[in-house]
C-alpha positions in Angstrom: 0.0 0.0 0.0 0.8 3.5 -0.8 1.6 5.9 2.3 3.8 8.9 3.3 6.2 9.1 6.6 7.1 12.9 7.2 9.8 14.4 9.5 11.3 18.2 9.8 14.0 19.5 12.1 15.0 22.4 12.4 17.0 23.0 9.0 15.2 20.9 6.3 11.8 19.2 6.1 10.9 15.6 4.2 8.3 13.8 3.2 8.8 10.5 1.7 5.8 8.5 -0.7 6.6 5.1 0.2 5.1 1.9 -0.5 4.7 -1.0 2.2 3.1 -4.0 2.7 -0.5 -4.5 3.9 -0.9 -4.2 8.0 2.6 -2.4 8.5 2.8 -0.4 11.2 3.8 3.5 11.7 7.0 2.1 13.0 7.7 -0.4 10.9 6.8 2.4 8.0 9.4 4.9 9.9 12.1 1.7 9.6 11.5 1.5 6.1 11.6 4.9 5.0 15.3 5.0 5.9 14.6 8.6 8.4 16.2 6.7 11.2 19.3 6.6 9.5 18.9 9.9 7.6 18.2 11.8 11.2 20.3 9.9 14.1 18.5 12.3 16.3 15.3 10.9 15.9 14.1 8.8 19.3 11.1 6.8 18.4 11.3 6.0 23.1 10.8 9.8 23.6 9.1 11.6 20.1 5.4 11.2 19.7 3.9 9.8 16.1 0.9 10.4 14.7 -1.6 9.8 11.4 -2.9 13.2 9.6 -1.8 15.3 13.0 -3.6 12.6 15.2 -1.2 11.3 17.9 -0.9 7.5 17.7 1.1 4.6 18.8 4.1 3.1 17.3 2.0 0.0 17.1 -1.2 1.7 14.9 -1.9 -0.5 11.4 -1.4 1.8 8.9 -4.0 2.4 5.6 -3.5 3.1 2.4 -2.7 6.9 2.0 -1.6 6.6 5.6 0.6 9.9 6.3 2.9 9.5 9.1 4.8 12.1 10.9 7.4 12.0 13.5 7.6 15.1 15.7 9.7 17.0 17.3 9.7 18.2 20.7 8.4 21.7 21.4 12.1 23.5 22.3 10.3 26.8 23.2 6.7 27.9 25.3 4.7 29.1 22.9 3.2 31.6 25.1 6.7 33.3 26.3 7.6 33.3 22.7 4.5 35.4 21.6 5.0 37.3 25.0 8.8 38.2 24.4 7.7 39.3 20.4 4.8 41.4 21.6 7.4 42.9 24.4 10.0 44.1 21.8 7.1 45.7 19.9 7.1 48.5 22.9 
């Protein structure tokens, strides 16, 4: 089945089309795409997963048109972020 596995840090962004067998998983689909080895830093134990923006498990059964994504961890609050911008406006 046809299925995409996405990943961005914080320099470049990829998305892969990929093509698996029937009742893979979203990690056996990260495995395959060959992002583990691309990105060392990824760490399937600590990142969260997900389907279409919908956190999931490593374990999930993937369906045709499937687009995984690996993501990052948040390095910065969102809210100081906005807080410090809106602050240098003065």
């Amino acid at each position: 089945m046809n299925i995409g596995v996405a990943y961005a840090d914080k320099f470049k962004q990829v998305w892969l089309k990929l093509e698996v067998p029937d009742e893979s998983t979203v990690h056996e689909a990260i495995e395959h795409s060959g992002l583990l080895a691309q990105f060392p830093e990824i760490d399937l134990e600590k990142q969260k997963v997900g389907i279409f923006g919908k956190l999931t498990k490593l374990d999930a059964k993937l369906e045709e048109g499937s687009r995984v994504e690996i993501y990052r961890a948040i390095t910065a609050d969102p809210e100081l972020v906005e807080r410090r911008d809106r602050d240098n406006d003065l």
